[in-house]
Structure formats: C-alpha cells, structure tokens
BAVO-853452 format. One record per residue (C-alpha): x, y, z; residue number from 1; residue in one letter. Coordinates in Angstrom, 2 decimals, m for minus. Layout:
! BAVO-853452
{pt {X, Y, Z}, NUM, "A"} ...
! end
This chain:
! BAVO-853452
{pt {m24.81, m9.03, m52.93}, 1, "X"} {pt {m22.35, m12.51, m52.36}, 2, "X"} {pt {m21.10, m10.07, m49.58}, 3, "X"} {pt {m24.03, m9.14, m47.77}, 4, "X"} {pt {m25.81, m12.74, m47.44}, 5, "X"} {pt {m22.39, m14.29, m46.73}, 6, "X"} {pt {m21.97, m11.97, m43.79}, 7, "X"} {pt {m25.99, m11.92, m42.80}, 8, "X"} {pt {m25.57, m15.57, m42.48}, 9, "X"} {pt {m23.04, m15.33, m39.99}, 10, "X"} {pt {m25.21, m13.51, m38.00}, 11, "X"} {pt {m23.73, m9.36, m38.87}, 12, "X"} {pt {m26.31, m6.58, m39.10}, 13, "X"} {pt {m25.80, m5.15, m42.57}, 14, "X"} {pt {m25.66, m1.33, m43.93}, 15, "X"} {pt {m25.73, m1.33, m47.55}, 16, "X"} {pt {m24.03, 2.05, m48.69}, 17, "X"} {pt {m24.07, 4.13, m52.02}, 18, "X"} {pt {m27.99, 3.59, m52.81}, 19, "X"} {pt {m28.69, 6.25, m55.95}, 20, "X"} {pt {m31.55, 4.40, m57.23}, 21, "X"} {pt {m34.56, 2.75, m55.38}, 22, "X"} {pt {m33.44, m0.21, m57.25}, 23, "X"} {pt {m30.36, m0.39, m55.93}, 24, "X"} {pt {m32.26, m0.30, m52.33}, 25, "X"} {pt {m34.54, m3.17, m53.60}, 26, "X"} {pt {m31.66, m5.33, m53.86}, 27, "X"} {pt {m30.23, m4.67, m50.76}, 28, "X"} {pt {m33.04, m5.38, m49.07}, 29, "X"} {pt {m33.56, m8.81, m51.32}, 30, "X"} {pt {m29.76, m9.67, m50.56}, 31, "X"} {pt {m30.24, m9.19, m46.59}, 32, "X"} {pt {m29.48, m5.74, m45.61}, 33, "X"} {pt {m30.79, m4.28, m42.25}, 34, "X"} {pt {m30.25, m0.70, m43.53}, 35, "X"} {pt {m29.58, 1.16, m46.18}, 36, "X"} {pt {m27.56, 4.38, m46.77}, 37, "X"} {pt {m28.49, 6.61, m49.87}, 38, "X"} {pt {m25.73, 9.30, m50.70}, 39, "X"} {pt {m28.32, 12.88, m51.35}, 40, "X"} {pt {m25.48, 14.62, m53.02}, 41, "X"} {pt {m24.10, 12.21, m55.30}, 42, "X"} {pt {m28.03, 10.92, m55.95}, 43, "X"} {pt {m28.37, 15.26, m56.88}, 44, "X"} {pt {m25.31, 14.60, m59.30}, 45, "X"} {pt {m25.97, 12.18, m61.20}, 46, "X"} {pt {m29.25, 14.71, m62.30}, 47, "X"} {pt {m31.82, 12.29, m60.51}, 48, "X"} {pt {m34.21, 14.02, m57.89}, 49, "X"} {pt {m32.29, 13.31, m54.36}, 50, "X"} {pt {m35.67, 14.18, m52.53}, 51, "X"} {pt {m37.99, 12.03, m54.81}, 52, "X"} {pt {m35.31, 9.01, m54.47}, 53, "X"} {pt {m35.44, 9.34, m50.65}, 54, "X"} {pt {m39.04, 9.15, m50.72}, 55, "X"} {pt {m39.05, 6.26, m52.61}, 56, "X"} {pt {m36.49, 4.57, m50.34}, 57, "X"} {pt {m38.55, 5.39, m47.37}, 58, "X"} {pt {m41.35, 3.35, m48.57}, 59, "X"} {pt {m39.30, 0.46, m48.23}, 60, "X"} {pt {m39.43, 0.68, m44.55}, 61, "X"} {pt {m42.08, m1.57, m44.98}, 62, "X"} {pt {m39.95, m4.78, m46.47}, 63, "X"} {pt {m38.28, m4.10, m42.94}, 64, "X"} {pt {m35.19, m2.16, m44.06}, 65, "X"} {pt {m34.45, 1.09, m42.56}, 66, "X"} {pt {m32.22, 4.43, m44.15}, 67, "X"} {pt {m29.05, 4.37, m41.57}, 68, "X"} {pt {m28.05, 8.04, m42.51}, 69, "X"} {pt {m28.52, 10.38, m45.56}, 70, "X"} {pt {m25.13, 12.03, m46.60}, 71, "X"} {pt {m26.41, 15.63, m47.77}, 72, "X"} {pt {m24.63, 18.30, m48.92}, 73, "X"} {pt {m25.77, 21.83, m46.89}, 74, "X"} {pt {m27.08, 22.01, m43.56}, 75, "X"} {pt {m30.12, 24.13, m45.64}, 76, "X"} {pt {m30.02, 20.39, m47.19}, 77, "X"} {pt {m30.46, 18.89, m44.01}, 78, "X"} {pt {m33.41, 20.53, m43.16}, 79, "X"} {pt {m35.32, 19.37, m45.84}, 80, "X"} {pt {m34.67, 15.88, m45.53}, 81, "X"} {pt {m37.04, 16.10, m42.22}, 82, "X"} {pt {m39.95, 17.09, m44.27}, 83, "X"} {pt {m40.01, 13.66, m46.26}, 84, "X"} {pt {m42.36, 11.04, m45.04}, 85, "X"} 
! end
C-alpha cells in the first residue's frame, strides 16, 4: 500500500493486481488505486465463489475504482463474466 500512494502522489494512474477478496479491493481503493484487477481463476482456487467476489468488487465502482481486466480461465468463463452487474 507504501507503493501505491508513493507512486499516486507522483501523479501515476494505479492498477492494483491479485484482488481474491473484496477486502483486498477495499484497500486498494483506500491506498489510491484507479483500478483494480481480480484474478477469476485463482479467486475459483482458493474455493471462494469467483462470480460472487466479482460482484462484490463491482459495487465498488462507486468509491470511484474501476475492475481493469478479469483473468478467467475458459472462454465458456468469459461469457459469464458479462452477465454480472
């Protein structure tokens, strides 16, 4: 978190990557980041619900932060993601 206000403050856009947890996204967001970037697959294999964290993430559009890219593992995968609001 050091990272990202050091570099906000010298005037960087930030992506915050590896966000498993909405948590995780929270203090991104709290540190400076612009966007985030939650891994589906690796969120999926750690046995937490990839499509229920994304959802969750997506509601902190509203603190101003927004989801860069979603890694996911299938293109059936892919499809999905589109159906989350």
């Amino acid at each position: 978190m050091k990272a990202i206000k050091n570099l906000k403050a010298r005037g960087f856009k930030i992506t915050a990557t590896a966000i498993y947890t909405k948590m995780q996204g929270l203090v991104a967001i709290a540190a400076g980041a612009d966007y985030i970037a939650p891994y589906f697959n690796r969120i999926q294999s750690r046995g937490s619900d990839a499509f229920a964290t994304i959802e969750q993430l997506r509601a902190l559009e509203i603190a101003g932060c927004d989801i860069a890219r979603i890694t996911v593992p299938t293109p059936e995968a892919a499809k999905t993601i589109e159906k989350i609001k």
